[in-house]
CHARMM internal coordinates of N, CA and C (Angstrom, degrees):
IC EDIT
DIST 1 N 1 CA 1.4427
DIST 1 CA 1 C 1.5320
ANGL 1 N 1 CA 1 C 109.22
DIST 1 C 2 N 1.2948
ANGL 1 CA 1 C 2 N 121.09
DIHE 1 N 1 CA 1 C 2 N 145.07
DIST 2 N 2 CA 1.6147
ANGL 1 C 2 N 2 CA 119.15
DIHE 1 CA 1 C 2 N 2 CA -156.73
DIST 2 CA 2 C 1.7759
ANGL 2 N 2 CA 2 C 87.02
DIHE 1 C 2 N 2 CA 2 C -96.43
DIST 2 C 3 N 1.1121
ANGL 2 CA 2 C 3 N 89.92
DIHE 2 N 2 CA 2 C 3 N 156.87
DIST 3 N 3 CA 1.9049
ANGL 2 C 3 N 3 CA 109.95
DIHE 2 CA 2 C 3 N 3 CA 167.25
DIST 3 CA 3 C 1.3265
ANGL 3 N 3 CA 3 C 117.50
DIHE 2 C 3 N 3 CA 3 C -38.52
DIST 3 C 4 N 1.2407
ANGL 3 CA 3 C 4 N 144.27
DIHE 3 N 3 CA 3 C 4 N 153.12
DIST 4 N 4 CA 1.1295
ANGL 3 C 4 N 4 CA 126.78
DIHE 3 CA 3 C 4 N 4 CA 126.37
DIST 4 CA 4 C 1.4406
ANGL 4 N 4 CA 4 C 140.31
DIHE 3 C 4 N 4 CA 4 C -66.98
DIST 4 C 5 N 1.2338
ANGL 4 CA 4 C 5 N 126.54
DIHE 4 N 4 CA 4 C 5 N 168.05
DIST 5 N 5 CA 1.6536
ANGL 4 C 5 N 5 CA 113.90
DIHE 4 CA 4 C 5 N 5 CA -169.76
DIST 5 CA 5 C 1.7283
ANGL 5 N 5 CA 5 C 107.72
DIHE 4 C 5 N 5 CA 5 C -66.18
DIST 5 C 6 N 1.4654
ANGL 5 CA 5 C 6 N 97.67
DIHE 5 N 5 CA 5 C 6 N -33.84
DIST 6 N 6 CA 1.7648
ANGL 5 C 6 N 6 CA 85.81
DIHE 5 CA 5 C 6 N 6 CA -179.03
DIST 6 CA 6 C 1.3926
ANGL 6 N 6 CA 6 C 124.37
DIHE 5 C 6 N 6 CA 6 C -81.37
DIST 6 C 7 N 1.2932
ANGL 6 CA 6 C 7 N 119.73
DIHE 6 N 6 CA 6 C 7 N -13.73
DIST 7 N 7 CA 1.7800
ANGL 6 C 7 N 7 CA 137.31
DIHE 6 CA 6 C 7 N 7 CA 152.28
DIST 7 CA 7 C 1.4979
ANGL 7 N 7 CA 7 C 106.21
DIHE 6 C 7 N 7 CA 7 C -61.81
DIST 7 C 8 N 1.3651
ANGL 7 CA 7 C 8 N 130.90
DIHE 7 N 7 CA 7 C 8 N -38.27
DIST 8 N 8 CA 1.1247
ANGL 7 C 8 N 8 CA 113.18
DIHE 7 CA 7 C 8 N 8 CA -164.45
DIST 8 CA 8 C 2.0395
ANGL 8 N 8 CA 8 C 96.57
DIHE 7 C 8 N 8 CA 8 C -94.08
DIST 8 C 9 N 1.1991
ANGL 8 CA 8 C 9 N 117.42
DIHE 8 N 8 CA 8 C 9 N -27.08
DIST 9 N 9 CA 1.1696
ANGL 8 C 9 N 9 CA 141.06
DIHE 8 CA 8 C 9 N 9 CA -162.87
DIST 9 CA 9 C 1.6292
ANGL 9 N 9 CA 9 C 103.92
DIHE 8 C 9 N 9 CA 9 C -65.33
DIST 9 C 10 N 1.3770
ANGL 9 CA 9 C 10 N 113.22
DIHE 9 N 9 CA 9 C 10 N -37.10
DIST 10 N 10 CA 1.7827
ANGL 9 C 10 N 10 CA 144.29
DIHE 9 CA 9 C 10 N 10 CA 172.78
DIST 10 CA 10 C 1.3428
ANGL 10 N 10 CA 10 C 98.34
DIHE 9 C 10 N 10 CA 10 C -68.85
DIST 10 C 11 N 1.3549
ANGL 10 CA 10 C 11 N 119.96
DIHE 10 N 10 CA 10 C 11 N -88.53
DIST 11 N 11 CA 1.3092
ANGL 10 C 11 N 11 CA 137.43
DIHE 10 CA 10 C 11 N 11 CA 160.27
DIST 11 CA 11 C 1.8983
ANGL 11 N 11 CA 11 C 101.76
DIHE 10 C 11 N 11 CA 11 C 3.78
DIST 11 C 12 N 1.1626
ANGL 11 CA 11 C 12 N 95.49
DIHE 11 N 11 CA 11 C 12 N -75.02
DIST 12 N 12 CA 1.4662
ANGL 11 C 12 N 12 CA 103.36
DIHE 11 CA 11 C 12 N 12 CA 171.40
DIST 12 CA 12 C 1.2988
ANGL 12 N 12 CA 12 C 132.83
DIHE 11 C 12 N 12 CA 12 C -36.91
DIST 12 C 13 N 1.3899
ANGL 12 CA 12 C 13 N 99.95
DIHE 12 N 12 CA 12 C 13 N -45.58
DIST 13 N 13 CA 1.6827
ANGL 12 C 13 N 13 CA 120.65
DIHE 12 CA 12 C 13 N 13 CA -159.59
DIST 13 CA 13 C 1.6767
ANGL 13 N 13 CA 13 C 99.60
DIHE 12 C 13 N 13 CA 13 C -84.93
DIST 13 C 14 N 1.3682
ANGL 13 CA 13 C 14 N 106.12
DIHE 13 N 13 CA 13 C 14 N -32.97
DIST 14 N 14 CA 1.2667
ANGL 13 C 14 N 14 CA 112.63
DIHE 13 CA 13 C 14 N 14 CA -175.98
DIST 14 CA 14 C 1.6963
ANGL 14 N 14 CA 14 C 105.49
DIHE 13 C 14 N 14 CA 14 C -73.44
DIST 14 C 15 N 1.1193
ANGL 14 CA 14 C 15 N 100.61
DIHE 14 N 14 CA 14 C 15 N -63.35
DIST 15 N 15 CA 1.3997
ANGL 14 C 15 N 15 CA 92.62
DIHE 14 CA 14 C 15 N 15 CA -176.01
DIST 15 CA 15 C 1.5523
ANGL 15 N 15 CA 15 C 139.73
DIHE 14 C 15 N 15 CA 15 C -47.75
DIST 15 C 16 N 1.1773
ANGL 15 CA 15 C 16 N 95.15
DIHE 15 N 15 CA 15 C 16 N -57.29
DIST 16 N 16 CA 1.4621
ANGL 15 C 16 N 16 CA 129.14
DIHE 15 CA 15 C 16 N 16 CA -167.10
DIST 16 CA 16 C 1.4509
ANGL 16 N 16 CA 16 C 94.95
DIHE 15 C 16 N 16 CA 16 C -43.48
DIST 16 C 17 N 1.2916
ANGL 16 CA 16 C 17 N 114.92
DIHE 16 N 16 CA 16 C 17 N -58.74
DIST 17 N 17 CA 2.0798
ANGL 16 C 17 N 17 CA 94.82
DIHE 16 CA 16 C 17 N 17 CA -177.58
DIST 17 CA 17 C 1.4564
ANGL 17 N 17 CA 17 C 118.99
DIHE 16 C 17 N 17 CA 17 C -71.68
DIST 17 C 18 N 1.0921
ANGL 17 CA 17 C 18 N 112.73
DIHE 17 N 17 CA 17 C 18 N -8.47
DIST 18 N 18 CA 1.4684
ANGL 17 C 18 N 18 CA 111.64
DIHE 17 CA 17 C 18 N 18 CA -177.50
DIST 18 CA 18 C 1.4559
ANGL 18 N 18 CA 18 C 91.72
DIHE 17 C 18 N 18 CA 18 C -69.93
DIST 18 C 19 N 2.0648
ANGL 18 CA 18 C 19 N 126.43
DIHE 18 N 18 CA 18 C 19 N -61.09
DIST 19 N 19 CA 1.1790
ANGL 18 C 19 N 19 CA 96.21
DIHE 18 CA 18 C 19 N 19 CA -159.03
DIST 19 CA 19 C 1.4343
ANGL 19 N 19 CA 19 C 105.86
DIHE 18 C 19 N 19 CA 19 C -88.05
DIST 19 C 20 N 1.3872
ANGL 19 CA 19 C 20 N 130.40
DIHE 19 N 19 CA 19 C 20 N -2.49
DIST 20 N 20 CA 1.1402
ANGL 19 C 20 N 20 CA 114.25
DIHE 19 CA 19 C 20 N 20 CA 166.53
DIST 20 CA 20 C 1.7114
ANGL 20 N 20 CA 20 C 132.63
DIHE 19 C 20 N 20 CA 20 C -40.71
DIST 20 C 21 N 1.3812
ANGL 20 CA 20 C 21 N 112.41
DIHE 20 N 20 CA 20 C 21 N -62.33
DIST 21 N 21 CA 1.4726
ANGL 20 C 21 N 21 CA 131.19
DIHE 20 CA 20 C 21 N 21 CA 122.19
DIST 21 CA 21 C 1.3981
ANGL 21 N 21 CA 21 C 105.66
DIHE 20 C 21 N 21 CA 21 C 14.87
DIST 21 C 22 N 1.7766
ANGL 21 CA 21 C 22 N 109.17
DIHE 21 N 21 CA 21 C 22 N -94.97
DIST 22 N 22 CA 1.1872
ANGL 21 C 22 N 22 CA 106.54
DIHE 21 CA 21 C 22 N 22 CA -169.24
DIST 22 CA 22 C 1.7115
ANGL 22 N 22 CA 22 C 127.28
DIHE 21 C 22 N 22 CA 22 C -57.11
DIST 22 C 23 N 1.4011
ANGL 22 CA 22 C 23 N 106.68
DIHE 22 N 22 CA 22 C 23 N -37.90
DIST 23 N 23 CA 1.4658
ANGL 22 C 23 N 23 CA 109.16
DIHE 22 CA 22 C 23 N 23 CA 178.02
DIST 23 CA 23 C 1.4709
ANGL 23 N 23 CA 23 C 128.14
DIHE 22 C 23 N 23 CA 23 C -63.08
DIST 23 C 24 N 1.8707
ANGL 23 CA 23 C 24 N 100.73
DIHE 23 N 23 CA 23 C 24 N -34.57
DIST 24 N 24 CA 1.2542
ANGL 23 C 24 N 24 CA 106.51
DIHE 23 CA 23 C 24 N 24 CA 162.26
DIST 24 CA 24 C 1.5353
ANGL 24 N 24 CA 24 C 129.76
DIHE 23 C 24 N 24 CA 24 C -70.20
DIST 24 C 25 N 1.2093
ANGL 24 CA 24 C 25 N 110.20
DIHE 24 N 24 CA 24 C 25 N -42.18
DIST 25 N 25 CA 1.9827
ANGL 24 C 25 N 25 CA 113.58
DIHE 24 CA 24 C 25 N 25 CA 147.85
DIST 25 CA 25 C 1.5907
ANGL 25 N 25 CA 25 C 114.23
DIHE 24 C 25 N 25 CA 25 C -25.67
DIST 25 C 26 N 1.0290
ANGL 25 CA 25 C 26 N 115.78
DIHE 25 N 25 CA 25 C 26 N -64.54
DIST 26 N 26 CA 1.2872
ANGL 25 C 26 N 26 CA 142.14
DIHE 25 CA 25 C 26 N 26 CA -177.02
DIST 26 CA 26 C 1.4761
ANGL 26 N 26 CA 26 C 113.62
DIHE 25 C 26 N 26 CA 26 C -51.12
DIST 26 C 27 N 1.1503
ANGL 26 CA 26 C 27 N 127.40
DIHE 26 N 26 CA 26 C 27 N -43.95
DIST 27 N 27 CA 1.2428
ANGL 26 C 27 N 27 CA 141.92
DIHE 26 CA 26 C 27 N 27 CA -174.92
DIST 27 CA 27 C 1.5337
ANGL 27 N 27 CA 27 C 115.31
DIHE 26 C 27 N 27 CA 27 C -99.58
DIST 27 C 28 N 1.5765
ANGL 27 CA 27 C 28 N 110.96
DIHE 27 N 27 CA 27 C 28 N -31.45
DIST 28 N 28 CA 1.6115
ANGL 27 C 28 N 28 CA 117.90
DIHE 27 CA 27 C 28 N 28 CA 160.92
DIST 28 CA 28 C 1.7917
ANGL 28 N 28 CA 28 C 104.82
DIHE 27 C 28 N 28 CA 28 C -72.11
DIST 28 C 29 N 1.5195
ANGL 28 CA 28 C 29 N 120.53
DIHE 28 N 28 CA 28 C 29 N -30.87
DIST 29 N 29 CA 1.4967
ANGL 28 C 29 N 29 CA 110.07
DIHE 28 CA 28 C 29 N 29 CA 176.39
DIST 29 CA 29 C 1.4709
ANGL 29 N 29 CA 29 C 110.59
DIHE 28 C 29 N 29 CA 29 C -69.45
DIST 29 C 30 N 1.7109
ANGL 29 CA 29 C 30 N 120.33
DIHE 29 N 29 CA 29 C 30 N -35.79
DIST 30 N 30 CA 1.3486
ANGL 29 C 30 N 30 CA 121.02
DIHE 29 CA 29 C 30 N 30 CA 178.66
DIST 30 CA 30 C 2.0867
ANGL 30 N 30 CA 30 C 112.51
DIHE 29 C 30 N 30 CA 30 C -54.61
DIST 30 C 31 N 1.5257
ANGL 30 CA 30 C 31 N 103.96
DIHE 30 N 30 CA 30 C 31 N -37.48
DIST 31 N 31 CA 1.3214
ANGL 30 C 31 N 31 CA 110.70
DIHE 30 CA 30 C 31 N 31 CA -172.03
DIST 31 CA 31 C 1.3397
ANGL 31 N 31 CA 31 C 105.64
DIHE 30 C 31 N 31 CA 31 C -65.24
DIST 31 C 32 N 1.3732
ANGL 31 CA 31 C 32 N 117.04
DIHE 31 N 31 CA 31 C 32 N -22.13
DIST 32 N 32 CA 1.6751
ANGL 31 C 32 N 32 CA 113.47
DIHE 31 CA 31 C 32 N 32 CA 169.36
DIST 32 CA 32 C 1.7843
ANGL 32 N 32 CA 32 C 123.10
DIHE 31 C 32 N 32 CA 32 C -58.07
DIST 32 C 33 N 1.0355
ANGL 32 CA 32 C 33 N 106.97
DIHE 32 N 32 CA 32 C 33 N -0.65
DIST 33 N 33 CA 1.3116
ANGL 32 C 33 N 33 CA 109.26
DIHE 32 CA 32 C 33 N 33 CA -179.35
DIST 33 CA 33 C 1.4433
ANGL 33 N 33 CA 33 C 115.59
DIHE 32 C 33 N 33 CA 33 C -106.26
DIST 33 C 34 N 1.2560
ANGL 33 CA 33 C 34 N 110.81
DIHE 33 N 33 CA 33 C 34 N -1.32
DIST 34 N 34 CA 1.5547
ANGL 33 C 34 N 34 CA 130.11
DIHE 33 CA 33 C 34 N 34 CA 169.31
DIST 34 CA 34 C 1.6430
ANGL 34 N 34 CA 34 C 105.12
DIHE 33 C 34 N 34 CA 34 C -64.96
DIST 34 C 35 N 1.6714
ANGL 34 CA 34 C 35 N 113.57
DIHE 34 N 34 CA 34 C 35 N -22.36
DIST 35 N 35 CA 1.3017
ANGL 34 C 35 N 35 CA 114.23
DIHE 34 CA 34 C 35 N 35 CA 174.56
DIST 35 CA 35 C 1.4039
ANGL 35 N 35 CA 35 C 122.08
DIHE 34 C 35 N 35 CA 35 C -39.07
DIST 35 C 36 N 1.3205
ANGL 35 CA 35 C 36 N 141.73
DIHE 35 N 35 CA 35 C 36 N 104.74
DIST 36 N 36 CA 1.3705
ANGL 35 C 36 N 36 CA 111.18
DIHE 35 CA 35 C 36 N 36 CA 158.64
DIST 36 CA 36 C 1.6915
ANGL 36 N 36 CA 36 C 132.43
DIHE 35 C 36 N 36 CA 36 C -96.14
DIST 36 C 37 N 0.8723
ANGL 36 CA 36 C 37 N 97.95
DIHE 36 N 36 CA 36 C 37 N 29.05
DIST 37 N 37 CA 1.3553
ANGL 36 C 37 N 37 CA 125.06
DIHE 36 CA 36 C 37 N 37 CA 147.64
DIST 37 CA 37 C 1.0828
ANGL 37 N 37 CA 37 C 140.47
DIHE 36 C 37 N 37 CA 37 C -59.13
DIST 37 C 38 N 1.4571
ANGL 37 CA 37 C 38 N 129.37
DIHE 37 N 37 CA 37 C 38 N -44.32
DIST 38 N 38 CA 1.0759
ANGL 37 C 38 N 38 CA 160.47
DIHE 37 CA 37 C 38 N 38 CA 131.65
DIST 38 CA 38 C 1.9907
ANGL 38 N 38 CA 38 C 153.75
DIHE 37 C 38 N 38 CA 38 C -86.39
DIST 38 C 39 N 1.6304
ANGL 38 CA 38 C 39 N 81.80
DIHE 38 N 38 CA 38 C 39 N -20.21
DIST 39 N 39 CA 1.6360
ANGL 38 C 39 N 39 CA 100.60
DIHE 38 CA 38 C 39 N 39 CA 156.19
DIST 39 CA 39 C 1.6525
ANGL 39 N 39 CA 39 C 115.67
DIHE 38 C 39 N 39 CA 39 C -132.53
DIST 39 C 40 N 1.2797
ANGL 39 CA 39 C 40 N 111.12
DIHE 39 N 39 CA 39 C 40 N 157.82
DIST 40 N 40 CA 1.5548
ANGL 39 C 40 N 40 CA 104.36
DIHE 39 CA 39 C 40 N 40 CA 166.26
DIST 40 CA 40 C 1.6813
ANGL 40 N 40 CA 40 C 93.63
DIHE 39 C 40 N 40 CA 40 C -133.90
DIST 40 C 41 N 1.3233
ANGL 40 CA 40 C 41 N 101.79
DIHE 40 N 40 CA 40 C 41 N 155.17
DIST 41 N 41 CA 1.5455
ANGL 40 C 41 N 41 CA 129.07
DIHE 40 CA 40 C 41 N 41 CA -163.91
DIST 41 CA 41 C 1.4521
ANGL 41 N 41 CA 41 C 112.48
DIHE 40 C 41 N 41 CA 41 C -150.22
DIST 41 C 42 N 1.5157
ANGL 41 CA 41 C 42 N 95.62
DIHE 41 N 41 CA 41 C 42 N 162.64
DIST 42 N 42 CA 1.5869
ANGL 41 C 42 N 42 CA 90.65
DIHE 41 CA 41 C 42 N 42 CA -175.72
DIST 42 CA 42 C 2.2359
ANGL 42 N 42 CA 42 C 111.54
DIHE 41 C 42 N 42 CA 42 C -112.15
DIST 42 C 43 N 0.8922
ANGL 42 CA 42 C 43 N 117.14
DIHE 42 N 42 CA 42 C 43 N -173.03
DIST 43 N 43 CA 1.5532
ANGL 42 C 43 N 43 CA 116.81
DIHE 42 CA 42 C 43 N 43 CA -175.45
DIST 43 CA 43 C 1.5618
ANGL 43 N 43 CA 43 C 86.21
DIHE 42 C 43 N 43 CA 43 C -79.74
DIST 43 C 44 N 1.3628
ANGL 43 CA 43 C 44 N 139.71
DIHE 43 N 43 CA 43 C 44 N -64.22
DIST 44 N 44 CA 1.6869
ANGL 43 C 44 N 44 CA 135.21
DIHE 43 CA 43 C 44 N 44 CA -171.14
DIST 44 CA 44 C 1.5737
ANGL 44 N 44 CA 44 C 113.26
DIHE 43 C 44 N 44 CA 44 C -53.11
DIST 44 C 45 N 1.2264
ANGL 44 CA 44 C 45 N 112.09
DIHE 44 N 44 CA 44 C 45 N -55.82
DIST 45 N 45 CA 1.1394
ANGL 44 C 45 N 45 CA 100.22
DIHE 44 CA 44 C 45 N 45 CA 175.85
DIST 45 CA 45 C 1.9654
ANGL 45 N 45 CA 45 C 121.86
DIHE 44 C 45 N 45 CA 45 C -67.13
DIST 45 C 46 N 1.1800
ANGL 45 CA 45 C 46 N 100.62
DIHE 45 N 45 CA 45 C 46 N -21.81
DIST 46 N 46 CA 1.8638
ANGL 45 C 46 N 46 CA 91.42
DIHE 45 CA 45 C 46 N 46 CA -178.90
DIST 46 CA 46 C 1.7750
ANGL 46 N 46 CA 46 C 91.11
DIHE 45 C 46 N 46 CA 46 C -70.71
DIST 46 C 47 N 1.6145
ANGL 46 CA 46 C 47 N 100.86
DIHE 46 N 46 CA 46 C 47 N -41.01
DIST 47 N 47 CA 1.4377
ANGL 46 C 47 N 47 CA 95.54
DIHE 46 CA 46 C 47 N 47 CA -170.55
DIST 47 CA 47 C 1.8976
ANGL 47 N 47 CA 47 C 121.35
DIHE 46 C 47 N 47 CA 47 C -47.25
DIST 47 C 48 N 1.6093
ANGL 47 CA 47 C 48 N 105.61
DIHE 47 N 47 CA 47 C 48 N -44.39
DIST 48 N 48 CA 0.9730
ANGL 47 C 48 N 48 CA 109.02
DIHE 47 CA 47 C 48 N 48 CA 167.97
DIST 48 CA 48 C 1.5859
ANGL 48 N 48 CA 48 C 139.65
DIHE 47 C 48 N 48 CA 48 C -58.54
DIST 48 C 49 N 1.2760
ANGL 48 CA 48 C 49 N 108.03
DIHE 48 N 48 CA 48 C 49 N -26.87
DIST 49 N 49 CA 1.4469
ANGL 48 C 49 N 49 CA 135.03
DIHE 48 CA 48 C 49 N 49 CA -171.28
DIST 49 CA 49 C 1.7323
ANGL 49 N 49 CA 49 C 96.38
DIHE 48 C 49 N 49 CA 49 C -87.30
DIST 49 C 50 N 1.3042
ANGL 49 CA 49 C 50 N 119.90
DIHE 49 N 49 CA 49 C 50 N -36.32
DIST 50 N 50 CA 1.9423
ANGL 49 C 50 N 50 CA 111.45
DIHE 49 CA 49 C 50 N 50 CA -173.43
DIST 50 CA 50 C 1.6591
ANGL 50 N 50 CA 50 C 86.45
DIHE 49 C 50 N 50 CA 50 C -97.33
DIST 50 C 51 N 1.7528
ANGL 50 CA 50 C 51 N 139.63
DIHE 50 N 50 CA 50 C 51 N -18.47
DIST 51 N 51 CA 1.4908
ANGL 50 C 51 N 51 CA 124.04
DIHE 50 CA 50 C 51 N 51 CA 171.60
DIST 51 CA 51 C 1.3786
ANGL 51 N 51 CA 51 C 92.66
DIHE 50 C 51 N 51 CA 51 C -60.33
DIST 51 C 52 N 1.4118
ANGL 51 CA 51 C 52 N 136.65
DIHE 51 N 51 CA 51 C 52 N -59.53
DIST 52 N 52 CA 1.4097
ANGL 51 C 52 N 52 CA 126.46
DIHE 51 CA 51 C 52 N 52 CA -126.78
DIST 52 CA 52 C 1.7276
ANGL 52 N 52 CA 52 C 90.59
DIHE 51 C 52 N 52 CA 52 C -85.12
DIST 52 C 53 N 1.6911
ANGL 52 CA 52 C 53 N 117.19
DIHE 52 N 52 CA 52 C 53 N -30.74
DIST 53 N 53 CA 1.6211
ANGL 52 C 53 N 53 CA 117.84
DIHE 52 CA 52 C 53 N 53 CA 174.09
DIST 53 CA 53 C 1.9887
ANGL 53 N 53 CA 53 C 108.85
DIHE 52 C 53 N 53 CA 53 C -62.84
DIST 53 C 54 N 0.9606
ANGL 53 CA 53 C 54 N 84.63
DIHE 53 N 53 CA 53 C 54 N -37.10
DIST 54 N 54 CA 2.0208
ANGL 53 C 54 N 54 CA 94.42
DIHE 53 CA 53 C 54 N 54 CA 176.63
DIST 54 CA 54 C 1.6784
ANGL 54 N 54 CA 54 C 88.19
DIHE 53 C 54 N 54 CA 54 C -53.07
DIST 54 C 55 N 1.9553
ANGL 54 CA 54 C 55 N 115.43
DIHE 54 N 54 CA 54 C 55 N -87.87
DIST 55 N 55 CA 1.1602
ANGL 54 C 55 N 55 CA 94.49
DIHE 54 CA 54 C 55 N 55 CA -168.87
DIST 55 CA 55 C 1.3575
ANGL 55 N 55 CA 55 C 147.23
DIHE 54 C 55 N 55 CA 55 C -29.51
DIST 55 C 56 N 1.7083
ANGL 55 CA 55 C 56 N 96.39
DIHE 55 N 55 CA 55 C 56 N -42.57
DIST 56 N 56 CA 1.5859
ANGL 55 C 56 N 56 CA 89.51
DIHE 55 CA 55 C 56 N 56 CA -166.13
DIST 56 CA 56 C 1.5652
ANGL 56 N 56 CA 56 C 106.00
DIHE 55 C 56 N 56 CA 56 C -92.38
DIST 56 C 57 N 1.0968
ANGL 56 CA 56 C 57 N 135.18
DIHE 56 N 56 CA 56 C 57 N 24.66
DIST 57 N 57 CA 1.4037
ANGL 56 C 57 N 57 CA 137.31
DIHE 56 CA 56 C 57 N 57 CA 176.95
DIST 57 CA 57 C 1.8339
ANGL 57 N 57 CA 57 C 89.82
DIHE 56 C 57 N 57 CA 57 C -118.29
DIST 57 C 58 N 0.9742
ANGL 57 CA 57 C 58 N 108.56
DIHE 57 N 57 CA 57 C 58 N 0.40
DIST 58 N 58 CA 1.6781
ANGL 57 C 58 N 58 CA 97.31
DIHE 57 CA 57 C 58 N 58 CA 176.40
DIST 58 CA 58 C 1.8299
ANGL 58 N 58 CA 58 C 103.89
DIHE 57 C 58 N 58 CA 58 C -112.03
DIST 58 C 59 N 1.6163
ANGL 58 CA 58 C 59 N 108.76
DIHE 58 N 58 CA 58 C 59 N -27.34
DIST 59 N 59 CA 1.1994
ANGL 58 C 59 N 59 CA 109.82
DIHE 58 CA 58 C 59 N 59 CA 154.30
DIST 59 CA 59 C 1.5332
ANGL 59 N 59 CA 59 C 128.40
DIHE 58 C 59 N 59 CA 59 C -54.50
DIST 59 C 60 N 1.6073
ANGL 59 CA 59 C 60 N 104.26
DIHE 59 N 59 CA 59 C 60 N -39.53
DIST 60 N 60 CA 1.7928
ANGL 59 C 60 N 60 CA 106.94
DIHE 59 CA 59 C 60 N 60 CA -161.75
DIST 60 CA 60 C 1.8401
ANGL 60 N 60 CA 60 C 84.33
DIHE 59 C 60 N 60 CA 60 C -76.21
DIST 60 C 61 N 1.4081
ANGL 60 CA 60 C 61 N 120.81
DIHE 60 N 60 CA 60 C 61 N -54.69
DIST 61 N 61 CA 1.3476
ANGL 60 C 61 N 61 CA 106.67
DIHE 60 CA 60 C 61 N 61 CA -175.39
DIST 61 CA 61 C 1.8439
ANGL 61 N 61 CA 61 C 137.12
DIHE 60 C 61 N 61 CA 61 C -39.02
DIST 61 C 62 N 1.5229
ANGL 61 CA 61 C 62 N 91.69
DIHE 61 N 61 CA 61 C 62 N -28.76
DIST 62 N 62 CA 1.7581
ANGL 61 C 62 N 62 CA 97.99
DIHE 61 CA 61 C 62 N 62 CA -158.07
DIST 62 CA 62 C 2.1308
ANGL 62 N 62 CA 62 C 72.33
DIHE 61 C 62 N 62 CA 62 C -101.01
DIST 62 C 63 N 1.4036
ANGL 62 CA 62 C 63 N 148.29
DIHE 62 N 62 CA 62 C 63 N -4.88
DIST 63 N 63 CA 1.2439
ANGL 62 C 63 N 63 CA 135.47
DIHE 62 CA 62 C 63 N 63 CA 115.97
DIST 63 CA 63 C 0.9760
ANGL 63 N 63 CA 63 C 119.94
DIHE 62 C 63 N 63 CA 63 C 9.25
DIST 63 C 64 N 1.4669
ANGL 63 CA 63 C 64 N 103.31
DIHE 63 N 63 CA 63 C 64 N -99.42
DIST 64 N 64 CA 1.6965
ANGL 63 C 64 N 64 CA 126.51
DIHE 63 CA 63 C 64 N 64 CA 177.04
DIST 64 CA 64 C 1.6219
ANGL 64 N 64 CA 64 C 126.36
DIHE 63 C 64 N 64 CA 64 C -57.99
DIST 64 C 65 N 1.3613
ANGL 64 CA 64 C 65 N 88.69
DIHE 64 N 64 CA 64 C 65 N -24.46
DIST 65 N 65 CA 1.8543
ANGL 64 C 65 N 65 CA 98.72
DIHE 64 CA 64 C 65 N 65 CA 179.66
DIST 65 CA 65 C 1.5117
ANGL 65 N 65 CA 65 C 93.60
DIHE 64 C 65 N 65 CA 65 C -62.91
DIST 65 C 66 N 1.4695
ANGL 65 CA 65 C 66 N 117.22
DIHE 65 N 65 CA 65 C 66 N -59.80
DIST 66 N 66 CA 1.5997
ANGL 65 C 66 N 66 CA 123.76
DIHE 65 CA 65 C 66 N 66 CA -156.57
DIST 66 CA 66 C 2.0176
ANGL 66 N 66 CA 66 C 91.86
DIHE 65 C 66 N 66 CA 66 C -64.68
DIST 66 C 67 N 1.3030
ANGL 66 CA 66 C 67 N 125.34
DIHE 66 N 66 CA 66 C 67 N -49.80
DIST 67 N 67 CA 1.5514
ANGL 66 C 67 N 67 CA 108.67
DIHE 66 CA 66 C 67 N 67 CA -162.74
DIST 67 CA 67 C 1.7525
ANGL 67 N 67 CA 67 C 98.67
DIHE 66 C 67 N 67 CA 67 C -68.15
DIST 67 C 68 N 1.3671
ANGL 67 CA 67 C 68 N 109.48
DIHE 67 N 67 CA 67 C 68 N -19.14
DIST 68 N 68 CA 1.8959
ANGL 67 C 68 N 68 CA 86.49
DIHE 67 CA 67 C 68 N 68 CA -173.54
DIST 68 CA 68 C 1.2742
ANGL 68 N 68 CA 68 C 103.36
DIHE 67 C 68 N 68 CA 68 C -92.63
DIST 68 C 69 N 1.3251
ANGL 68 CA 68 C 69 N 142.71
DIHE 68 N 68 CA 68 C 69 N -10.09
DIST 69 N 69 CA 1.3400
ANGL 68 C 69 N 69 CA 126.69
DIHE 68 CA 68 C 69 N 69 CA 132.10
DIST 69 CA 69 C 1.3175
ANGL 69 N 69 CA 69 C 133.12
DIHE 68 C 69 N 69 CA 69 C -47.63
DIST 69 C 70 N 1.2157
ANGL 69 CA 69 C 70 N 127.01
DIHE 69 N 69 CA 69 C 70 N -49.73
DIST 70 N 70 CA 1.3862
ANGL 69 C 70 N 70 CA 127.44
DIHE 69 CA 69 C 70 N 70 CA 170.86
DIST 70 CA 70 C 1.6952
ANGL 70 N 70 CA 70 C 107.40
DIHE 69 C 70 N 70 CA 70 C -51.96
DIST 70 C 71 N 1.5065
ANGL 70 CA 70 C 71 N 121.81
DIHE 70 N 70 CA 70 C 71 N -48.73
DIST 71 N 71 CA 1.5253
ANGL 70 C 71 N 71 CA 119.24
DIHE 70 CA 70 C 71 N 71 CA 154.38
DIST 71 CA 71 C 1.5944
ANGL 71 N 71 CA 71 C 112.47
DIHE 70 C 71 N 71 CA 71 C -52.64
DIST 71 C 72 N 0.8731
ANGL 71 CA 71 C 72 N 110.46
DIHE 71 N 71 CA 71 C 72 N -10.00
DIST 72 N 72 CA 2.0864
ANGL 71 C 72 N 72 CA 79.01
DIHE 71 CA 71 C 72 N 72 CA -171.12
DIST 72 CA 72 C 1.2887
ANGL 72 N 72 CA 72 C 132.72
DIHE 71 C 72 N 72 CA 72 C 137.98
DIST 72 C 73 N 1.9729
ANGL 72 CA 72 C 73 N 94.13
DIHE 72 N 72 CA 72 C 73 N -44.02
DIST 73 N 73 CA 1.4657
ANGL 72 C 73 N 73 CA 112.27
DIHE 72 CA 72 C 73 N 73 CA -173.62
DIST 73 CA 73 C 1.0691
ANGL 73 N 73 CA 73 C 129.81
DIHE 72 C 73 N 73 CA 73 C -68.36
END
COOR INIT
IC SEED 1 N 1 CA 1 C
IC BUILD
């Protein structure tokens, strides 16, 4: 039997900062490599490495675009 909207609506509320949290952790540990102190890098490759973060944060968005249509919004 499927959720109800306010079980799934919780569900949500609960989660969502935890992994928010985590991804942003995640992405402040990636900025550690901006060190040059300790790494050296080139302009293509950072370039490539913040395209492929563009995509997939433009993926997770058009995500959410498609479920609040499927709701209504």
């Amino acid at each position: 039997m499927p959720k109800d909207d306010d079980l799934r609506a919780q569900d949500f509320e609960r989660l969502m900062p935890k992994r928010l949290e985590a991804a942003l952790e995640k992405l402040r540990i990636l900025g550690n490599l901006a060190s040059t102190y300790g790494y050296a890098y080139d302009p293509e490759t950072v370039r490539t490495m913040i395209g492929e973060l563009h995509a997939e944060v433009d993926r997770l968005e058009q995500e959410f675009v498609h479920g609040l249509r499927k709701q209504g919004f």
